[in-house]
C-alpha positions in Angstrom: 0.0 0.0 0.0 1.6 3.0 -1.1 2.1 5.9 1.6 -0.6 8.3 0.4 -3.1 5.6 0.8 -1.8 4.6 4.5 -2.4 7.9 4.9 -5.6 8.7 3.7 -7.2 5.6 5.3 -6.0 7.0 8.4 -7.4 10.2 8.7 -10.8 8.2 7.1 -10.6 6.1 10.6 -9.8 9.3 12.5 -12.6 11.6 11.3 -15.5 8.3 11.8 -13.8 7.7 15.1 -14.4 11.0 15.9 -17.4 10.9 14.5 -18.7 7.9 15.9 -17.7 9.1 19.7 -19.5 12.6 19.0 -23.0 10.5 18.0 -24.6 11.4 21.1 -23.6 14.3 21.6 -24.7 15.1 18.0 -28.5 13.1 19.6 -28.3 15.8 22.4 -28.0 18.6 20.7 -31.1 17.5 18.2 -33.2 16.6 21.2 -32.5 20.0 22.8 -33.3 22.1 19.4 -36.4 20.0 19.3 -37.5 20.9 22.6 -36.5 24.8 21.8 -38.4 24.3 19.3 -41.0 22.7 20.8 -41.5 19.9 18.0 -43.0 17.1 19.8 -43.0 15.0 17.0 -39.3 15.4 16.5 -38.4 15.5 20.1 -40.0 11.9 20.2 -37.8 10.4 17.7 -35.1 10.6 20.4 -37.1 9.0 23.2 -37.6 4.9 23.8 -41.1 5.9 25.1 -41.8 2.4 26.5 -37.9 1.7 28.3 -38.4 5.3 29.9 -41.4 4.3 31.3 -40.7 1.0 32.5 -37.1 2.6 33.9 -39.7 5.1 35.6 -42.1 2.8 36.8 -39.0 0.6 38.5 -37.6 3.7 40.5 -40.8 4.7 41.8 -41.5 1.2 42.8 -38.3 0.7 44.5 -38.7 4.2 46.4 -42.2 3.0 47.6 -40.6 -1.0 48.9 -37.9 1.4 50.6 -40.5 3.2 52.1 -42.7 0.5 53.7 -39.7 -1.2 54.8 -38.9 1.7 57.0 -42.6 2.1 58.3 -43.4 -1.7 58.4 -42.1 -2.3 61.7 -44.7 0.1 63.5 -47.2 0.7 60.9 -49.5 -2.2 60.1 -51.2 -0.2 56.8 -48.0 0.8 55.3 -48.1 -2.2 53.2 -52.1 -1.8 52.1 -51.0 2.3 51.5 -48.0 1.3 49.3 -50.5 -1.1 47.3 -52.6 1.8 46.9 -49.7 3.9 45.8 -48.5 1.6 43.6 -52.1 1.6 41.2 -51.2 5.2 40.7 -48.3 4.9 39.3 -48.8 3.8 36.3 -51.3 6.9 35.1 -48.8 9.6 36.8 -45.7 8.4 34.7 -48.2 8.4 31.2 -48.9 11.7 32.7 -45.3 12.8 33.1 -43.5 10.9 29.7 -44.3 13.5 27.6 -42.4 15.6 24.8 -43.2 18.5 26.6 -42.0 17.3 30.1 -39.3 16.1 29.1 -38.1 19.2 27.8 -38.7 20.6 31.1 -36.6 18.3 32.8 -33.7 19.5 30.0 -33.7 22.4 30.9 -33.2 21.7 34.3 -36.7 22.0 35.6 -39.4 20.1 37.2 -42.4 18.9 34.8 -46.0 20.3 36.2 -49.0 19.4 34.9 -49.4 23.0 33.6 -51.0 24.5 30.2 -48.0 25.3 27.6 -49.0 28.9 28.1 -47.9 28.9 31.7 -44.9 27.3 31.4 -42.0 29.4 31.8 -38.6 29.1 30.1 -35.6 29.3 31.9 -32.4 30.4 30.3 -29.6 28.1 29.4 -27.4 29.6 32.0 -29.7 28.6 34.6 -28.4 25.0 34.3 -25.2 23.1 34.4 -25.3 20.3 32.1 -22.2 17.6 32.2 -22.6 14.5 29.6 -20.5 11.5 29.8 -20.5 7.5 28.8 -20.4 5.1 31.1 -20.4 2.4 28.9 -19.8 1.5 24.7 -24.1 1.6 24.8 -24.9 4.3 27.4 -24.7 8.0 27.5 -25.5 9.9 30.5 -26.7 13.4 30.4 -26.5 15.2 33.6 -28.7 18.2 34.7 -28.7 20.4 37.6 -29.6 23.7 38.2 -27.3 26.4 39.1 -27.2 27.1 43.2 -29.2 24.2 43.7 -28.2 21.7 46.5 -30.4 18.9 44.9 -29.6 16.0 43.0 -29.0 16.1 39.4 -31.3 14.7 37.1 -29.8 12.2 35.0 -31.0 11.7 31.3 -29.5 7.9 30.0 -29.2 7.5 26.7 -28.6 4.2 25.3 -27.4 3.1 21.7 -30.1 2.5 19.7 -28.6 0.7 16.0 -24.9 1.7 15.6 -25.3 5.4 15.0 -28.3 6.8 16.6 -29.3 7.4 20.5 -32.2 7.3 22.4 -33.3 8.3 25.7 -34.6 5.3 27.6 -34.2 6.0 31.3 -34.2 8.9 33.9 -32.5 9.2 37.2 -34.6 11.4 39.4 -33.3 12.9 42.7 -35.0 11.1 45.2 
Protein backbone atom coordinates (compact mmCIF):
# COMPACT_ATOMS: atom_id res chain seq x y z
CA UNK A 1 0.00 0.00 0.00
CA UNK A 2 1.61 2.95 -1.05
CA UNK A 3 2.14 5.89 1.62
CA UNK A 4 -0.65 8.29 0.40
CA UNK A 5 -3.14 5.58 0.75
CA UNK A 6 -1.83 4.63 4.50
CA UNK A 7 -2.35 7.87 4.88
CA UNK A 8 -5.56 8.68 3.70
CA UNK A 9 -7.24 5.55 5.33
CA UNK A 10 -5.99 7.04 8.39
CA UNK A 11 -7.41 10.16 8.67
CA UNK A 12 -10.76 8.16 7.14
CA UNK A 13 -10.57 6.13 10.59
CA UNK A 14 -9.81 9.27 12.55
CA UNK A 15 -12.58 11.57 11.32
CA UNK A 16 -15.49 8.31 11.76
CA UNK A 17 -13.78 7.66 15.13
CA UNK A 18 -14.36 10.96 15.92
CA UNK A 19 -17.38 10.92 14.53
CA UNK A 20 -18.71 7.86 15.86
CA UNK A 21 -17.67 9.06 19.65
CA UNK A 22 -19.47 12.55 18.96
CA UNK A 23 -23.02 10.46 18.02
CA UNK A 24 -24.60 11.36 21.15
CA UNK A 25 -23.56 14.27 21.56
CA UNK A 26 -24.73 15.06 17.97
CA UNK A 27 -28.47 13.10 19.60
CA UNK A 28 -28.35 15.77 22.42
CA UNK A 29 -27.96 18.60 20.73
CA UNK A 30 -31.06 17.54 18.19
CA UNK A 31 -33.24 16.55 21.16
CA UNK A 32 -32.48 20.02 22.83
CA UNK A 33 -33.30 22.10 19.38
CA UNK A 34 -36.37 20.01 19.34
CA UNK A 35 -37.49 20.86 22.61
CA UNK A 36 -36.52 24.83 21.83
CA UNK A 37 -38.36 24.31 19.30
CA UNK A 38 -41.00 22.69 20.80
CA UNK A 39 -41.47 19.95 18.04
CA UNK A 40 -43.03 17.10 19.83
CA UNK A 41 -43.02 15.03 17.01
CA UNK A 42 -39.27 15.40 16.46
CA UNK A 43 -38.37 15.46 20.13
CA UNK A 44 -40.01 11.88 20.21
CA UNK A 45 -37.76 10.36 17.70
CA UNK A 46 -35.12 10.56 20.43
CA UNK A 47 -37.08 9.02 23.23
CA UNK A 48 -37.65 4.92 23.80
CA UNK A 49 -41.07 5.94 25.14
CA UNK A 50 -41.84 2.40 26.45
CA UNK A 51 -37.90 1.67 28.28
CA UNK A 52 -38.37 5.28 29.93
CA UNK A 53 -41.39 4.25 31.32
CA UNK A 54 -40.66 0.95 32.51
CA UNK A 55 -37.12 2.61 33.87
CA UNK A 56 -39.73 5.12 35.64
CA UNK A 57 -42.07 2.79 36.83
CA UNK A 58 -39.01 0.64 38.53
CA UNK A 59 -37.55 3.74 40.48
CA UNK A 60 -40.77 4.73 41.77
CA UNK A 61 -41.53 1.16 42.77
CA UNK A 62 -38.28 0.73 44.51
CA UNK A 63 -38.71 4.22 46.41
CA UNK A 64 -42.21 2.99 47.56
CA UNK A 65 -40.61 -0.97 48.90
CA UNK A 66 -37.90 1.45 50.61
CA UNK A 67 -40.51 3.25 52.15
CA UNK A 68 -42.71 0.52 53.74
CA UNK A 69 -39.73 -1.24 54.81
CA UNK A 70 -38.87 1.70 56.98
CA UNK A 71 -42.55 2.13 58.30
CA UNK A 72 -43.36 -1.66 58.41
CA UNK A 73 -42.07 -2.32 61.68
CA UNK A 74 -44.66 0.09 63.50
CA UNK A 75 -47.18 0.66 60.87
CA UNK A 76 -49.54 -2.22 60.10
CA UNK A 77 -51.18 -0.24 56.80
CA UNK A 78 -47.98 0.80 55.30
CA UNK A 79 -48.08 -2.23 53.18
CA UNK A 80 -52.05 -1.81 52.10
CA UNK A 81 -50.97 2.25 51.54
CA UNK A 82 -48.00 1.32 49.28
CA UNK A 83 -50.53 -1.05 47.27
CA UNK A 84 -52.59 1.78 46.88
CA UNK A 85 -49.73 3.91 45.80
CA UNK A 86 -48.45 1.56 43.64
CA UNK A 87 -52.08 1.59 41.24
CA UNK A 88 -51.25 5.20 40.72
CA UNK A 89 -48.31 4.92 39.31
CA UNK A 90 -48.78 3.84 36.31
CA UNK A 91 -51.31 6.89 35.15
CA UNK A 92 -48.83 9.63 36.80
CA UNK A 93 -45.73 8.37 34.67
CA UNK A 94 -48.23 8.37 31.23
CA UNK A 95 -48.92 11.75 32.67
CA UNK A 96 -45.26 12.82 33.12
CA UNK A 97 -43.49 10.86 29.66
CA UNK A 98 -44.34 13.48 27.62
CA UNK A 99 -42.39 15.59 24.81
CA UNK A 100 -43.19 18.51 26.64
CA UNK A 101 -42.04 17.31 30.14
CA UNK A 102 -39.25 16.08 29.05
CA UNK A 103 -38.08 19.23 27.76
CA UNK A 104 -38.66 20.57 31.06
CA UNK A 105 -36.56 18.31 32.77
CA UNK A 106 -33.70 19.46 29.98
CA UNK A 107 -33.74 22.37 30.94
CA UNK A 108 -33.17 21.71 34.35
CA UNK A 109 -36.75 22.03 35.63
CA UNK A 110 -39.45 20.06 37.25
CA UNK A 111 -42.43 18.89 34.82
CA UNK A 112 -45.97 20.31 36.18
CA UNK A 113 -49.01 19.38 34.86
CA UNK A 114 -49.36 22.99 33.59
CA UNK A 115 -51.01 24.48 30.22
CA UNK A 116 -48.05 25.26 27.65
CA UNK A 117 -48.97 28.92 28.13
CA UNK A 118 -47.90 28.93 31.66
CA UNK A 119 -44.86 27.28 31.43
CA UNK A 120 -41.96 29.40 31.84
CA UNK A 121 -38.57 29.11 30.07
CA UNK A 122 -35.61 29.28 31.95
CA UNK A 123 -32.44 30.43 30.27
CA UNK A 124 -29.57 28.14 29.38
CA UNK A 125 -27.39 29.62 32.01
CA UNK A 126 -29.70 28.63 34.59
CA UNK A 127 -28.44 25.01 34.33
CA UNK A 128 -25.21 23.05 34.43
CA UNK A 129 -25.31 20.29 32.06
CA UNK A 130 -22.17 17.61 32.16
CA UNK A 131 -22.60 14.46 29.59
CA UNK A 132 -20.45 11.51 29.84
CA UNK A 133 -20.47 7.49 28.81
CA UNK A 134 -20.38 5.10 31.14
CA UNK A 135 -20.39 2.36 28.88
CA UNK A 136 -19.80 1.48 24.70
CA UNK A 137 -24.10 1.62 24.77
CA UNK A 138 -24.89 4.28 27.41
CA UNK A 139 -24.68 7.99 27.46
CA UNK A 140 -25.51 9.90 30.46
CA UNK A 141 -26.67 13.43 30.41
CA UNK A 142 -26.50 15.19 33.64
CA UNK A 143 -28.69 18.20 34.75
CA UNK A 144 -28.70 20.42 37.57
CA UNK A 145 -29.61 23.69 38.24
CA UNK A 146 -27.27 26.44 39.13
CA UNK A 147 -27.21 27.07 43.21
CA UNK A 148 -29.20 24.21 43.70
CA UNK A 149 -28.21 21.67 46.50
CA UNK A 150 -30.43 18.94 44.89
CA UNK A 151 -29.57 15.97 43.05
CA UNK A 152 -29.04 16.11 39.40
CA UNK A 153 -31.31 14.74 37.07
CA UNK A 154 -29.85 12.16 35.00
CA UNK A 155 -30.98 11.67 31.31
CA UNK A 156 -29.47 7.94 30.05
CA UNK A 157 -29.17 7.48 26.72
CA UNK A 158 -28.58 4.16 25.27
CA UNK A 159 -27.41 3.09 21.66
CA UNK A 160 -30.14 2.52 19.68
CA UNK A 161 -28.56 0.66 15.99
CA UNK A 162 -24.93 1.75 15.61
CA UNK A 163 -25.35 5.39 14.99
CA UNK A 164 -28.25 6.75 16.65
CA UNK A 165 -29.31 7.38 20.48
CA UNK A 166 -32.21 7.26 22.37
CA UNK A 167 -33.30 8.27 25.67
CA UNK A 168 -34.59 5.28 27.60
CA UNK A 169 -34.18 5.98 31.25
CA UNK A 170 -34.24 8.92 33.94
CA UNK A 171 -32.46 9.24 37.22
CA UNK A 172 -34.59 11.43 39.44
CA UNK A 173 -33.35 12.88 42.66
CA UNK A 174 -35.02 11.12 45.20
Amino acid sequence: MSTKAKLFSAIVFVAFSTWFYFTPHLAVSGMKSAAEEKDAAKLSDYVNFPALKESLKASFNAQLASEVAKEEGGNPFAALGAAMAAAFVNPMIDALVTPESLAMMMKGDKPQPAKKSEQTKPSDSDTDTSMSYESFDRFVVTVKKNGSTEEPLGLVFNRDGIFSWKLSALRLPM
